[in-house]
N, C-alpha and C positions, 0 to 999 in steps of 0.2 A: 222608868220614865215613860216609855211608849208602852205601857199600861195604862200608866195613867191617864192622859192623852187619850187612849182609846175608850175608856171611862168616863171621858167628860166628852169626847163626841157622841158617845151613847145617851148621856142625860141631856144633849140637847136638840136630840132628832126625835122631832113629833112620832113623825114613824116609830122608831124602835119604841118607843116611852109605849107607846099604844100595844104592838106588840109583845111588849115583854110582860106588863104588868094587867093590861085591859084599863078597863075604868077607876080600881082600886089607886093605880098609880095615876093615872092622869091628875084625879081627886088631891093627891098627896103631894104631887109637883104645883098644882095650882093654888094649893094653902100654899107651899111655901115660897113659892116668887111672891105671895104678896103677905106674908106675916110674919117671912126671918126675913133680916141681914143678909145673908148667905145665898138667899136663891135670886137674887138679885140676876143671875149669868141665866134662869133655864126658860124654856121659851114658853110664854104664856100664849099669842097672839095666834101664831102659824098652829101651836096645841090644840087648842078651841076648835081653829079653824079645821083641821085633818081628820080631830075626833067626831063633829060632822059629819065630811065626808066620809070616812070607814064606818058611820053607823047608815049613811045612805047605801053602800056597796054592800053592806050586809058581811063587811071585813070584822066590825068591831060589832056580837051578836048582843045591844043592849038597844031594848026601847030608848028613843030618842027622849021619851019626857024622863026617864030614871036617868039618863045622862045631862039632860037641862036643870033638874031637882040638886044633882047631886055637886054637882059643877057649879052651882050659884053659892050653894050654904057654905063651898071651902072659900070662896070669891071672899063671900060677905067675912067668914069668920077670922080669914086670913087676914083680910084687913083691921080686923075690931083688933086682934094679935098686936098685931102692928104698932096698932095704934097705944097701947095699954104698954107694948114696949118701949115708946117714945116715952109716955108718960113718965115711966119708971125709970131711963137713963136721964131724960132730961138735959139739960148744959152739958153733962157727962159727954155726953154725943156729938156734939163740935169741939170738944177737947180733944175726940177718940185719934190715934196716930192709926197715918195708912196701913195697910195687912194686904195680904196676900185677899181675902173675903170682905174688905174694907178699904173703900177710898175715900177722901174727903173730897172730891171732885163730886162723886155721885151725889152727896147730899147739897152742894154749891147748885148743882144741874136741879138737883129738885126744887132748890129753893128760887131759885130763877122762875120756875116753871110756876110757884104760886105767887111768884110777884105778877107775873106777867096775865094768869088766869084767876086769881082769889079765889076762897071756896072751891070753887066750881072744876078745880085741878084737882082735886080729890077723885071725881068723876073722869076727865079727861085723862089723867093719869093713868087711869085702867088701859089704857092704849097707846101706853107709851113707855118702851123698856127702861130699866134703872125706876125712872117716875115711880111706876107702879109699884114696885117695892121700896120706896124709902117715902112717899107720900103719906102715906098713913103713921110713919114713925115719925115724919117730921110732925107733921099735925100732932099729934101728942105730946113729941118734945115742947112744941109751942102753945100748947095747954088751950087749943082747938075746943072752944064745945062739945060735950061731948053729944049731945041729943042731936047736934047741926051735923056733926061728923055722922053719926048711926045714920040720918036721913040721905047724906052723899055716899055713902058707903052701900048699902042698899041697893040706892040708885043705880051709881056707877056698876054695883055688881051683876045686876041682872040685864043690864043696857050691856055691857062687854060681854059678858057668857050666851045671852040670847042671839046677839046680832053674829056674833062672831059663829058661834056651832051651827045656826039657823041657816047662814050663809053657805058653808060647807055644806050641811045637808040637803038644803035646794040645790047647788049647784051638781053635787053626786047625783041624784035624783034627776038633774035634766041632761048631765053628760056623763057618763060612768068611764069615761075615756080621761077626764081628767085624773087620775088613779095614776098614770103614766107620768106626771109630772107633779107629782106632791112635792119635792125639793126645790123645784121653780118657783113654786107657787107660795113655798114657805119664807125663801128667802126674800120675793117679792111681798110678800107682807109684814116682813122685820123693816125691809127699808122705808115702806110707807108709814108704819108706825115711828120712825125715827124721826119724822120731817118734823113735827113741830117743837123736838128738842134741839133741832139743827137750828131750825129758821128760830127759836130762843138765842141762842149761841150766836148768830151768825148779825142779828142786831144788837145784841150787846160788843160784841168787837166794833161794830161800827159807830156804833156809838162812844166805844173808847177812843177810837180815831178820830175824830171830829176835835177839833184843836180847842180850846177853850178864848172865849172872845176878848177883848183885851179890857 
């Protein structure tokens, strides 16, 4: 058991992921937070972000445009994944019983998430954990356009992998002291990314509370 545990602290520290595998893994972790089921738990957000930085420090030895190139095409294709997976469960998929790799919460939370933003959560999704992976499945399951999808898939892809590594590697680039605090800076950017599936959550409870008039 603390094997494993220490197995899945590994697959979700930017750091190590960078370290172990380089850019080969990075690539492979980013298809799959957004084209399975399963990667639904590994960190997309703070990833982006650190693999920036360690290409500013000269930690991680890969031109930044081979890391922008390669980083967008798992972005996009992970998604299209996704998406072609909804397609293909379909109704199946709100039928699925909870799993150890599946909850029925997370697909409640995403659908919330496009009641709330239309379309355009396909995009915003990209920067937002759980979202991110079950967005593109549910879009499919719910037989989304597909040409409309390709154009927010795209979008979203290169808007999330650009700002996000871009971000990191200017800030490397103007302070190389932030190197010191990558776990700060990771976790502070899981919680920002969470806000607007909170602030989703946190008006629909209240809107549950709100008493029905007579």
């Amino acid at each position: 058991m603390q094997e494993l545990l220490e197995l899945f602290r590994q697959l979700i520290d930017p750091e190590r992921i960078i370290q172990v595998g380089g850019l080969a893994l990075v690539t492979a972790v980013v298809f799959a937070e957004t084209g399975l089921m399963i990667g639904f738990f590994l960190p997309g957000d703070s990833l982006l972000f650190t693999v920036g930085l360690f290409c500013a420090l000269r930690i991680l030895p890969v031109p930044i445009g081979w890391v922008l190139l390669a980083l967008t095409i798992a972005a996009i294709v992970g998604d299209q994944v996704g998406y072609w997976s909804g397609r293909y469960l379909g109704q199946r998929l709100f039928e699925k019983k909870d799993s150890p790799l599946f909850k029925r919460k997370y697909l409640d939370q995403t659908r919330a998430f496009y009641h709330r933003w239309g379309g355009s959560a396909i995009i915003l999704g990209r920067f937002v954990p759980i979202v991110r992976t079950f967005a593109p499945i549910l879009a499919g399951a719910v037989q989304f356009p597909l040409q409309t999808f390709i154009f927010y898939n795209v979008s979203g892809g290169l808007l999330w992998v650009l700002s996000l590594v871009l971000a990191g590697y200017g800030l490397g680039s103007a302070f190389p002291w932030l190197r010191k605090y990558v776990e700060l800076i990771a976790v502070g950017i899981i919680l920002l990314s969470l806000m607007p599936i909170l602030r989703t959550w946190w008006k629909e409870r209240q809107t549950l509370k709100v008493p029905n008039s007579p």
